[in-house]
ZASERO-418227 format. One record per residue: x negated, y negated, z of N, C-alpha, C in turn; residue in one letter. Coordinates in steps of 0.05 Angstrom, whole numbers, plus 5000, padded with zeros to 4 digits. Layout:
// ZASERO-418227
XYZXYZXYZa;...
END
This chain:
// ZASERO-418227
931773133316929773043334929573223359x;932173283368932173583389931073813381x;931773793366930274073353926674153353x;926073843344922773853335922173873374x;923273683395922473683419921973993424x;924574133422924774393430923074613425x;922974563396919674713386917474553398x;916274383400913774273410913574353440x;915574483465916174553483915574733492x;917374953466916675203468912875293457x;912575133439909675213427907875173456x;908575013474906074893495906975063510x;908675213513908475373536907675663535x;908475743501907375983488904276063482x;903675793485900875803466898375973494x;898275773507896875903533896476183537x;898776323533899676643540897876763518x;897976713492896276823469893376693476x;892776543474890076423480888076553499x;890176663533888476883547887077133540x;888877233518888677543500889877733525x;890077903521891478143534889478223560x;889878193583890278313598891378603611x;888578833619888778993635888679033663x;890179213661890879263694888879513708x;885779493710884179713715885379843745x;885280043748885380193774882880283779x;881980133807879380183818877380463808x;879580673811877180893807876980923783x;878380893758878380903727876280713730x;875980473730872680293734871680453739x;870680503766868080673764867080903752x;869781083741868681303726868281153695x;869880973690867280803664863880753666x;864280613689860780603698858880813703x;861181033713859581293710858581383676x;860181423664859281453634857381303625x;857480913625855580743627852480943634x;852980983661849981033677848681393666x;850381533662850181783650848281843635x;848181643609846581673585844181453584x;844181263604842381093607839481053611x;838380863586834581043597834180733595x;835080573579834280273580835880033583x;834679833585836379543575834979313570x;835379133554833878853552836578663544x;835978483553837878233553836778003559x;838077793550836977543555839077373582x;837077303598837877213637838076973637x;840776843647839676563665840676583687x;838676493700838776543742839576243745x;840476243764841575963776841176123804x;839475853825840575913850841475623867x;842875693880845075483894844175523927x;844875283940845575373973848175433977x;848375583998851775604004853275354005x;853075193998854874983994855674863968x;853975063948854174993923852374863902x;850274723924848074493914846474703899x;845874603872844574763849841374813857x;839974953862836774873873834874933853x;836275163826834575183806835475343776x;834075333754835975433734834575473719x;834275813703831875893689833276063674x;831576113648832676283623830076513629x;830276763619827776943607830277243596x;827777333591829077623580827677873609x;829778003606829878213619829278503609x;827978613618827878913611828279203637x;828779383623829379573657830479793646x;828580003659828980333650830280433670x;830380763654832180883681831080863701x;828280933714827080913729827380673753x;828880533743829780263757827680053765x;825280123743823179843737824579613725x;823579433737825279093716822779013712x;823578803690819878693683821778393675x;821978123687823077983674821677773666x;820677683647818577453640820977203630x;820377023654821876773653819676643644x;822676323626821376193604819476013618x;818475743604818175513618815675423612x;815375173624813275073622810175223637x;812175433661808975463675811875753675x;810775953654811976183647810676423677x;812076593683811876793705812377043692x;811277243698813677563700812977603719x;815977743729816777913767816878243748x;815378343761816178643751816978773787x;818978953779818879003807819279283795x;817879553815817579763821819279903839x;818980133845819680243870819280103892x;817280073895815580013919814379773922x;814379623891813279373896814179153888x;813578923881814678653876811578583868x;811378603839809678293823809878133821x;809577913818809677633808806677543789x;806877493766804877423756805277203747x;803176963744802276773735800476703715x;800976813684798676733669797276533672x;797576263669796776073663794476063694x;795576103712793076083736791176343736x;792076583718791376693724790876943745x;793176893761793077093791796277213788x;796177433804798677583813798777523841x;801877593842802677703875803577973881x;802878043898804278373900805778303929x;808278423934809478443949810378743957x;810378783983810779133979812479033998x;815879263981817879213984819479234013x;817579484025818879534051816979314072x;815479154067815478944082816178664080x;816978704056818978424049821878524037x;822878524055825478574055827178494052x;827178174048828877914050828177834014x;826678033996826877953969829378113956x;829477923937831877943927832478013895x;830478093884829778173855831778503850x;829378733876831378943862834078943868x;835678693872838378753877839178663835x;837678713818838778583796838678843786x;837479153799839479313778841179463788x;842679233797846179383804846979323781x;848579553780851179563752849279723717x;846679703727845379833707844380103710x;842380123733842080483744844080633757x;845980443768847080443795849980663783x;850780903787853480923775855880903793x;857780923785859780943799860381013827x;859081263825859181443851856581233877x;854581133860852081113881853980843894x;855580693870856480483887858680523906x;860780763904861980773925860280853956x;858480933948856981103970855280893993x;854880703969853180463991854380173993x;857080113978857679973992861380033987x;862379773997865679784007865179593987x;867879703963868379633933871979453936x;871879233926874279223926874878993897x;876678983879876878923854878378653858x;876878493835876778213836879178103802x;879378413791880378343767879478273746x;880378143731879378103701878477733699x;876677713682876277453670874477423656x;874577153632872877173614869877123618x;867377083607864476993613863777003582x;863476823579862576733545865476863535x;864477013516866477163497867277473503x;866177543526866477803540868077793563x;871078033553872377983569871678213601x;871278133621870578283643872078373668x;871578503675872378663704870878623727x;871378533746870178483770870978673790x;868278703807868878773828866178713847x;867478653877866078633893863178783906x;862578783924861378993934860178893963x;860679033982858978904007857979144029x;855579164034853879364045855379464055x;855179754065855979984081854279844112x;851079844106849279854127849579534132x;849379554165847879244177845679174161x;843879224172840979194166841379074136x;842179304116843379094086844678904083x;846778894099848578634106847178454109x;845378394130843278174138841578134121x;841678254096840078154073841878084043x;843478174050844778114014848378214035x;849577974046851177934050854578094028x;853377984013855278163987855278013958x;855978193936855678123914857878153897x;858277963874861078053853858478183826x;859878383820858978473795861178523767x;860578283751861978313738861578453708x;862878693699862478863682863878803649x;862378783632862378693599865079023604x;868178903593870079293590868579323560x;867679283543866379283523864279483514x;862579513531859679593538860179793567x;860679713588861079773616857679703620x;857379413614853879363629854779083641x;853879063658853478793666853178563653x;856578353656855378153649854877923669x;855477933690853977783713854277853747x;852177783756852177823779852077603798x;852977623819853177413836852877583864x;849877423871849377563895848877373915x;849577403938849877223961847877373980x;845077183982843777344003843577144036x;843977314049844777194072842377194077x;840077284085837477214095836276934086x;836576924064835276594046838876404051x;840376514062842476214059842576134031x;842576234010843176203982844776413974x;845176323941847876463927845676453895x;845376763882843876793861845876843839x;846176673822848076833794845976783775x;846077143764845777163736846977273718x;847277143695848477143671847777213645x;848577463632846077653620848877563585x;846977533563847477523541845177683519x;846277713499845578003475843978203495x;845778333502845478573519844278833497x;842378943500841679163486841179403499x;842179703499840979843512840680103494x;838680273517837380423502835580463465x;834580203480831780153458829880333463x;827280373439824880503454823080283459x;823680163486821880053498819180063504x;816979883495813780023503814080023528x;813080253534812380273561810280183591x;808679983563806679933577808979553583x;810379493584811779343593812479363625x;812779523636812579573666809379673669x;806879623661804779703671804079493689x;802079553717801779403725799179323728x;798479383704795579353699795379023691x;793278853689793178573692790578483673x;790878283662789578203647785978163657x;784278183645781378203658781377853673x;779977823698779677663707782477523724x;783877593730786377503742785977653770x;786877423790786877393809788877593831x;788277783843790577883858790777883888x;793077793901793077733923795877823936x;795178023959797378093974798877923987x;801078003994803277784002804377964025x;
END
């Protein structure tokens, strides 16, 4: 009867340790020169998104699925699902929002709305190694799982004020698998919210149509500056 205790003891305390899987010990700059290789050969990506956004206190305020797309060029086009469906394409320079069902777009031009928070979603995809040491202060969060992808975290929080007062700081957590993003968590201080997204069947470097970032608009739709 000691015996069986002693095994049932040992199994509960063993088991846990295998169940984690193995654990690496990344050294900051070995990360980034992964992401450099990542960003090296990079012309595309599509994945499937769910955004959640929260207040800083945690309170959930919203929760959406769509697919994502995004070239080197650092165009995103993401058409979220739903009952009253949207795509945000964002540009260099601009911020779409379209609305089939009403019919109308929004354009936002980016250097006067500054407090949006879209092109912060291709960090960890255009972005390589080097651009992230350069613009912000990196510091490593370690390893943990997200679905079935085991990941590497790391921080990131502006170099510049002016950025600071808009996107406070972010965790980016990297698929060691892939070296693409499998989520981001961005804290924008201007809106007093916290954005995570959480990217599954990651694909890259498809031949994407290109007319997917056009911002050309269906006949009769409404466009209105913002």
């Amino acid at each position: 009867m000691r015996f069986l205790l002693t095994c049932t003891l040992l199994a509960t305390l063993v088991a846990p340790a295998f169940a984690e899987g193995p654990k690496i010990s990344w050294d900051l700059k070995d990360a980034l020169r992964q992401v450099d290789r990542q960003a090296d050969d990079f012309q595309t990506a599509m994945a499937r998104v769910e955004m959640v956004r929260a207040d800083l206190s945690g309170t959930e305020i919203s929760r959406e699925k769509g697919t994502i797309f995004m070239d080197k060029k650092g165009n995103i086009r993401l058409d979220v699902d739903g009952d009253e469906p949207r795509t945000m394409l964002v540009t260099k320079s601009y911020l779409y929002i379209h609305y089939p069902i009403q019919k109308r777009v929004e354009s936002y031009k980016l250097s006067k709305h500054k407090t949006r928070m879209e092109p912060y979603m291709r960090l960890g995809f255009t972005n390589s190694g080097r651009d992230l040491e350069d613009d912000y202060l990196l510091t490593s969060l370690g390893e943990r799982d997200i679905d079935s992808n085991r990941t590497l975290g790391l921080e990131l929080t502006p170099e510049k004020d002016k950025a600071r007062a808009v996107m406070g700081k972010a965790q980016l957590w990297i698929d060691q698998a892939s070296w693409m993003p499998a989520q981001q968590v961005i804290a924008a201080s201007s809106r007093g919210e916290e954005i995570t997204l959480t990217y599954s069947f990651v694909a890259r470097n498809l031949q994407l149509n290109p007319d997917l970032f056009s911002t050309q608009w269906p006949r009769g739709t409404d466009k209105e500056k913002m």
